[in-house]
C-alpha positions as CSV (number, residue, x, y, z in Angstrom):
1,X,117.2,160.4,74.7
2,X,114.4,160.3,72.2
3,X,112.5,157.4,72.2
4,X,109.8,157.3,69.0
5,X,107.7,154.7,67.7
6,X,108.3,153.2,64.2
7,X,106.0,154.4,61.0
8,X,103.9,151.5,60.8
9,X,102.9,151.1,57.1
10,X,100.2,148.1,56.8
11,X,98.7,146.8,53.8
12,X,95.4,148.7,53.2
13,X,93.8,145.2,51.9
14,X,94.6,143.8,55.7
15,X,93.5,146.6,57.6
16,X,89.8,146.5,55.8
17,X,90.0,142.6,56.1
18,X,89.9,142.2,52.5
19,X,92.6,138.9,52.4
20,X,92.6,135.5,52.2
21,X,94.1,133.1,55.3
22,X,95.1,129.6,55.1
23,X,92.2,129.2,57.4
24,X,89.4,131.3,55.1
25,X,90.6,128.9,52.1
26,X,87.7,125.6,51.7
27,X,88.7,122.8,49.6
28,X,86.5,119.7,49.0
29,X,87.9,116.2,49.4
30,X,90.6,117.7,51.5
31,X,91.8,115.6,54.8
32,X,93.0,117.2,58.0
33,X,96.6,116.7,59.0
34,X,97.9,117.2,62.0
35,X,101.9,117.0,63.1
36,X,103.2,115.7,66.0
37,X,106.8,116.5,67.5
38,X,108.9,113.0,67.8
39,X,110.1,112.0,70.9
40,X,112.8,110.0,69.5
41,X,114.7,112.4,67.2
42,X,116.9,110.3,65.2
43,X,114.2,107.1,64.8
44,X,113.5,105.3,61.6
45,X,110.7,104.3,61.2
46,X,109.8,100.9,59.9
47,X,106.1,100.8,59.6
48,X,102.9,102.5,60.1
């Protein structure tokens, strides 16, 4: 039994770090969001 590691074939931009992330992009007058499991799954909600 022959066991043989895949051809990897990666994007030359990515291995010479030549991409943008969603972290490297800088907007201005952009707010933060962060989301936050529920505890109660099937709540409504009625105000905030």
């Amino acid at each position: 039994m022959s066991e043989t590691s895949p051809v990897r074939v990666d994007n030359p931009r990515l291995l010479r770090g030549r991409v943008n992330f969603t972290d490297d992009v800088h907007l201005d007058r952009i707010v933060p969001a962060v989301f936050v499991p529920s505890s109660m799954v099937h709540a409504e909600i009625f105000s905030i």
